[in-house]
C-alpha positions as CSV (number, residue, x, y, z in Angstrom):
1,X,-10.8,34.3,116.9
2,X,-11.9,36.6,113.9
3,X,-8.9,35.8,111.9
4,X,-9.9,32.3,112.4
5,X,-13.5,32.9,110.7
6,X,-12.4,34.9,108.1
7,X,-9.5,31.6,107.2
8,X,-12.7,29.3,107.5
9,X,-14.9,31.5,104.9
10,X,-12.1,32.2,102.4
11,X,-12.1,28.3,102.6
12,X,-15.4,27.9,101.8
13,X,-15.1,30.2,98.6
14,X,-11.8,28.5,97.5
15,X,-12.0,28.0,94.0
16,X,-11.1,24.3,92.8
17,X,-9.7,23.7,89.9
18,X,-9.9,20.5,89.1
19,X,-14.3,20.9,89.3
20,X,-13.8,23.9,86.7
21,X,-11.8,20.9,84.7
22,X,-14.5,18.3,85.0
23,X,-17.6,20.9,84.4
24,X,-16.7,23.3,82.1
25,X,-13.6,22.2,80.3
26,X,-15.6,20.7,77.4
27,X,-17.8,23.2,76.7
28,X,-14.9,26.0,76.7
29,X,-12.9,23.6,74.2
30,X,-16.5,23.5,71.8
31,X,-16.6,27.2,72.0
32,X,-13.1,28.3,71.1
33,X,-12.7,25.2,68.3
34,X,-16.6,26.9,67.3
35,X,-14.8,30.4,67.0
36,X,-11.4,29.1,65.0
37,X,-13.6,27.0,62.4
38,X,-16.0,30.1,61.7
39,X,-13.0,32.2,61.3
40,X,-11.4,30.2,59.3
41,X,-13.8,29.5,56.8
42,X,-14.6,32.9,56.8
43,X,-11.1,33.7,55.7
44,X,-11.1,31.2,53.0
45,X,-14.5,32.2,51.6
46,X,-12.8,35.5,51.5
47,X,-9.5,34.7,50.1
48,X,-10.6,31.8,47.6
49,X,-13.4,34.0,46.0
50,X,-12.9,35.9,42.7
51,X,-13.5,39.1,43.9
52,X,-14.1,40.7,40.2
53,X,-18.0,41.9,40.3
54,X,-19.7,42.4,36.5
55,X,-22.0,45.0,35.9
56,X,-24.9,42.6,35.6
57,X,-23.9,42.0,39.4
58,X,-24.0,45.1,40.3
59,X,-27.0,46.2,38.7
60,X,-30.5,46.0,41.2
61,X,-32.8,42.7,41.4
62,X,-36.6,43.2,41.6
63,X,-37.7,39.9,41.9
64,X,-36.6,38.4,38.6
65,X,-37.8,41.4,36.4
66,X,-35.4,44.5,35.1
67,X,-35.8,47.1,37.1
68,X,-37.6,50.2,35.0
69,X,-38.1,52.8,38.3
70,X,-35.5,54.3,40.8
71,X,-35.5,51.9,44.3
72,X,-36.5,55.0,46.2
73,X,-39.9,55.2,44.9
74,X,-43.2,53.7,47.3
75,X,-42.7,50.2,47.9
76,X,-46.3,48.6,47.7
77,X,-47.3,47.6,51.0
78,X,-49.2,44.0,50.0
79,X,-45.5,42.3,49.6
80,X,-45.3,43.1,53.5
81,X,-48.5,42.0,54.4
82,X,-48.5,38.8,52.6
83,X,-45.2,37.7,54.3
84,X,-46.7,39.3,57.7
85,X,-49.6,36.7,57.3
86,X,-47.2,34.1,56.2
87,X,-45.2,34.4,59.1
88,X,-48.3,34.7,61.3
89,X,-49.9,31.4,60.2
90,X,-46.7,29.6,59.6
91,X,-46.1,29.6,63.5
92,X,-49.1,29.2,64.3
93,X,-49.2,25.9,62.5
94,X,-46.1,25.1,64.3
95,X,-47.8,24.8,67.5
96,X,-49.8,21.4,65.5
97,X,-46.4,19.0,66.1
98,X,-46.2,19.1,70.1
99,X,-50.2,18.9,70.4
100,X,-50.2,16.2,67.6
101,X,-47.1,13.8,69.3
102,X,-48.5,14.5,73.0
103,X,-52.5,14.0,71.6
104,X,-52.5,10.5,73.3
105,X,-51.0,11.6,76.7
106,X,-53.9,14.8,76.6
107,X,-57.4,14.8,78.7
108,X,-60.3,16.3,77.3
109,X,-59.1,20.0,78.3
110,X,-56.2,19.7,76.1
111,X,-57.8,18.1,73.6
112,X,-60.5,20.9,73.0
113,X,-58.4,23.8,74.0
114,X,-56.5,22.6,70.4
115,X,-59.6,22.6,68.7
116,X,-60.7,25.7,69.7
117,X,-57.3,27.2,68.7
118,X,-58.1,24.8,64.9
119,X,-61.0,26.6,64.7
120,X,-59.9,30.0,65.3
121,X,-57.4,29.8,63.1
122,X,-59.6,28.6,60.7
123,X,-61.9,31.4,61.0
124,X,-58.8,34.1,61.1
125,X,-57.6,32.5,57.6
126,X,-61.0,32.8,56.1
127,X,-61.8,36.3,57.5
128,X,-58.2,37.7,55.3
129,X,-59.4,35.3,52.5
130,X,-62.5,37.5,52.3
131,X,-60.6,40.5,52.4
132,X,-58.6,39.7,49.7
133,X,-55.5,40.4,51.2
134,X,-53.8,37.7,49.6
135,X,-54.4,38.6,46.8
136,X,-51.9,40.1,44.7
């Protein structure tokens, strides 16, 4: 009687393999032809590259000038900001496509919930504009 009910729940959990065919075959083939192509073009960017570095190569970049002062001196901290501020108002103005493509499908809660989020914005890009913190 319990050998019976343990046969009819090892049954149960039975793995098929045809359904690990059907579901998952395709994606496993996608990830292992994924894995061979980045390999391989990773080996030919390696192996087809002249691998022979100048001293103007070598030499440090600072943005486009020659650099007079050693790289471990303070690192002025506008150059973050500015790209902080980028970032921060760059996604925030990707929140704009979905609310403009949806606009027609919105009620009036939707519609002045985006507003309100405009108009702070707004008001946040003036209020750093006043501070000068663009500024270089």
């Amino acid at each position: 009687m319990i050998l019976n009910s343990i046969q009819l729940n090892l049954e149960q959990f039975s793995f098929n393999i045809s359904l690990f065919k059907e579901e998952y075959l395709g994606v496993f083939l996608f990830i292992i032809i994924a894995v061979l192509l980045a390999v391989v073009i990773a080996g030919l960017s390696y192996t087809l590259s002249s691998q022979k570095p100048e001293s103007e190569k070598l030499s440090s970049y600072e943005c486009g000038f020659e650099p007079y002062e050693d790289t471990r001196n303070k690192f002025d901290i506008k150059f973050c900001l500015v790209a902080i501020l980028f970032i921060l108002f760059d996604i925030e103005v990707v929140f704009l496509l979905p609310w403009s493509i949806t606009l027609s499908q919105l009620n009036l809660l939707g519609f002045w919930s985006m507003v309100d989020f405009l108009l702070e914005l707004g008001i946040g890009f003036i209020y750093v504009w006043k501070l000068e913190a663009l500024d270089w």
